[in-house]
C-alpha positions as YAML, in Angstrom:
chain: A
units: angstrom
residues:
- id: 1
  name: UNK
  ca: [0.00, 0.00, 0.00]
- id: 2
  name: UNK
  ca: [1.04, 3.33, -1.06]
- id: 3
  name: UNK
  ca: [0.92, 5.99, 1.64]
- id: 4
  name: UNK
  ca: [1.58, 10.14, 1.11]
- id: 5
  name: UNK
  ca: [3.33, 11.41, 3.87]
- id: 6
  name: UNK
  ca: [1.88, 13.87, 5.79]
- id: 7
  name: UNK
  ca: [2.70, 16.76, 8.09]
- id: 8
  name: UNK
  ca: [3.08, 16.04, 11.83]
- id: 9
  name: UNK
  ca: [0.61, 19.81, 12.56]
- id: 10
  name: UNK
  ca: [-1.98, 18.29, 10.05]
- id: 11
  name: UNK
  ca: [-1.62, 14.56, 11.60]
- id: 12
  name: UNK
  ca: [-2.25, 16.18, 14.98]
- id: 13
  name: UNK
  ca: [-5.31, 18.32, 13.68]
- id: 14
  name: UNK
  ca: [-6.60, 15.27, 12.50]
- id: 15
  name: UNK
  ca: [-6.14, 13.14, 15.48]
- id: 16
  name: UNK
  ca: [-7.90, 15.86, 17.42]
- id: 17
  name: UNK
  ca: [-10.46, 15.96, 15.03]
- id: 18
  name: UNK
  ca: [-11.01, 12.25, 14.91]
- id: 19
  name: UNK
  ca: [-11.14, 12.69, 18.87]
- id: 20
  name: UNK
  ca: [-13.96, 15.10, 19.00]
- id: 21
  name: UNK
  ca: [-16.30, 13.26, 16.94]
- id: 22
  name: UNK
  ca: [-15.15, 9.51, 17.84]
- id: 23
  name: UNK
  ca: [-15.04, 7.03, 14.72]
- id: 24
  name: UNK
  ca: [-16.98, 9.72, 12.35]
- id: 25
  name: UNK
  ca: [-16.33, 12.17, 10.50]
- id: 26
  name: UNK
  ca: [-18.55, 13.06, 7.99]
- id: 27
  name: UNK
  ca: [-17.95, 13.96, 4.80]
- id: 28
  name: UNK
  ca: [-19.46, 16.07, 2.08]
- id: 29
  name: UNK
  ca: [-22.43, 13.81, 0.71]
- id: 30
  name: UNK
  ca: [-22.52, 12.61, 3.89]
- id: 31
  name: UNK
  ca: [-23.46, 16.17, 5.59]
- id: 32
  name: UNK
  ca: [-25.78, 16.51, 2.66]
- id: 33
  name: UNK
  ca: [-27.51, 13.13, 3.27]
- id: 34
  name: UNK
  ca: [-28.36, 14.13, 6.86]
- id: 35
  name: UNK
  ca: [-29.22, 17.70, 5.57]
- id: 36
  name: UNK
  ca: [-32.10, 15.84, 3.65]
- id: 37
  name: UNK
  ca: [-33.24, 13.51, 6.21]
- id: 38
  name: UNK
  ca: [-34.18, 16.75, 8.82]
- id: 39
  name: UNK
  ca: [-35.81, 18.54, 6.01]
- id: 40
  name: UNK
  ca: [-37.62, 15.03, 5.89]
- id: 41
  name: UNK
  ca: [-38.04, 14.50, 9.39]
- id: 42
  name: UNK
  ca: [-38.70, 17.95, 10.91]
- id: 43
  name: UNK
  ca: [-40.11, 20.08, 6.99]
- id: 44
  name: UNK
  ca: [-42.10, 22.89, 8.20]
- id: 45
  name: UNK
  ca: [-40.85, 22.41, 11.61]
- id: 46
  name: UNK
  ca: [-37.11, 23.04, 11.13]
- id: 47
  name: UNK
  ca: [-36.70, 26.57, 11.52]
- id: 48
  name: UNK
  ca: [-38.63, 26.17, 15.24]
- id: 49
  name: UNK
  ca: [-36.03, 23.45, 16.04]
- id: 50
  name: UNK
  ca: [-33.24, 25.75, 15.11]
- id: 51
  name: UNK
  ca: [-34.72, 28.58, 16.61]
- id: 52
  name: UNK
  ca: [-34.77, 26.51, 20.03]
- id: 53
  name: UNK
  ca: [-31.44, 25.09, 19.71]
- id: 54
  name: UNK
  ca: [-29.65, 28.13, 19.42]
- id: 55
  name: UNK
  ca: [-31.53, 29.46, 22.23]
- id: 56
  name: UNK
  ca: [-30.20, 26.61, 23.70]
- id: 57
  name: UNK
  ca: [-26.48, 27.44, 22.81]
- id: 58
  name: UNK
  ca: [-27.10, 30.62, 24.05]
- id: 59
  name: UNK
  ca: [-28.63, 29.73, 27.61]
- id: 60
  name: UNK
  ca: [-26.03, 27.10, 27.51]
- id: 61
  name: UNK
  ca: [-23.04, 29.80, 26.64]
- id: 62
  name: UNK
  ca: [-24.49, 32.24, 29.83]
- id: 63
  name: UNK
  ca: [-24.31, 29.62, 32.20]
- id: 64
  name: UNK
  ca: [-21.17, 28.66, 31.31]
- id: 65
  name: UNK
  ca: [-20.21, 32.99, 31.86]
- id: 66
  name: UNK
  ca: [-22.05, 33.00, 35.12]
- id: 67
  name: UNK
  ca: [-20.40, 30.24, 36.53]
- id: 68
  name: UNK
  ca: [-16.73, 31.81, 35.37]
- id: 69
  name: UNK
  ca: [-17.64, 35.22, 37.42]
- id: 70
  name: UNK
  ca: [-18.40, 33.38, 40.30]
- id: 71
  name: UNK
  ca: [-15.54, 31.05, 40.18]
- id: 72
  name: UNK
  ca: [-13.54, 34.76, 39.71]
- id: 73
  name: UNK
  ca: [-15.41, 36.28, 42.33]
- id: 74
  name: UNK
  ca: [-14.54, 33.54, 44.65]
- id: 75
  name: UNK
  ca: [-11.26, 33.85, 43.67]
- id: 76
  name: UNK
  ca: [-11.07, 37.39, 44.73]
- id: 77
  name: UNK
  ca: [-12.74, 36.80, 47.72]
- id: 78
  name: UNK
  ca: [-10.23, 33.80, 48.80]
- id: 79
  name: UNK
  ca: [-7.12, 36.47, 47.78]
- id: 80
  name: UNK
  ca: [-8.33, 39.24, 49.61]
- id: 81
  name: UNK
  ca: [-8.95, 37.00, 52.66]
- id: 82
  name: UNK
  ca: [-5.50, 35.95, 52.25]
- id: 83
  name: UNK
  ca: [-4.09, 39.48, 52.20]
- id: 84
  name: UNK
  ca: [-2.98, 39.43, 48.63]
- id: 85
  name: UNK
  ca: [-4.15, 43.04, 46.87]
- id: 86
  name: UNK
  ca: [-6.00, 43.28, 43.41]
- id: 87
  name: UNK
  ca: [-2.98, 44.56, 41.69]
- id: 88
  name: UNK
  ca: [-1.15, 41.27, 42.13]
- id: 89
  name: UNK
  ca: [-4.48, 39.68, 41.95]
- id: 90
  name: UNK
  ca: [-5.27, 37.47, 38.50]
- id: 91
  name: UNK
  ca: [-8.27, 35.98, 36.98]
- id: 92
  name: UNK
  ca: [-7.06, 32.34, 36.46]
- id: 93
  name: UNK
  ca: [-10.08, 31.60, 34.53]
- id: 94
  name: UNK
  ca: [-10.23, 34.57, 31.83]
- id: 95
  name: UNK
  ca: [-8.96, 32.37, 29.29]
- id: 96
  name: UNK
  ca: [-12.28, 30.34, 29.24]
- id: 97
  name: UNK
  ca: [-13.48, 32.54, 26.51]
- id: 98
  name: UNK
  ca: [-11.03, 32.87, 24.19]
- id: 99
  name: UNK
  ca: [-10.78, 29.03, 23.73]
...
């Protein structure tokens, strides 16, 4: 068997990618196929189930901000308990939304 070799960043992109989704990936006609089959299964209904889905996302998305400014807030609280001032103070958990 013949194999192309292929760069280690674009191995590891696909390992992670393989990762995410498990043992599928889909592909082209396959996204296409599955486009079909929820215009099939859901028709008139489909832009109510993507209305509520990314409402969803978005409830989802403020939970997941409400629970970082505690987590900070807690944070601040524990360092100003422990004498440490807010100028040597960090957010350890500011990077949450840039990922």
């Amino acid at each position: 068997m013949l194999t192309l070799p292929v760069k280690r960043s674009t191995q590891r992109t696909m390992n992670t990618f393989h990762c995410i989704l498990g043992f599928w990936s889909p592909s082209l006609p396959e996204v296409i196929v599955l486009g079909i089959v929820a215009v099939l299964l859901f028709g008139k209904r489909l832009p109510e189930v993507g209305r509520q889905l990314g409402r969803g996302i978005v409830e989802f998305k403020k939970g997941l901000r409400e629970a970082k400014d505690e987590l900070n807030d807690t944070v601040k609280k524990a360092d100003k308990d422990a004498g440490k001032d807010d100028s040597t103070s960090t957010k350890p958990y500011d990077d949450i939304d840039k990922a």
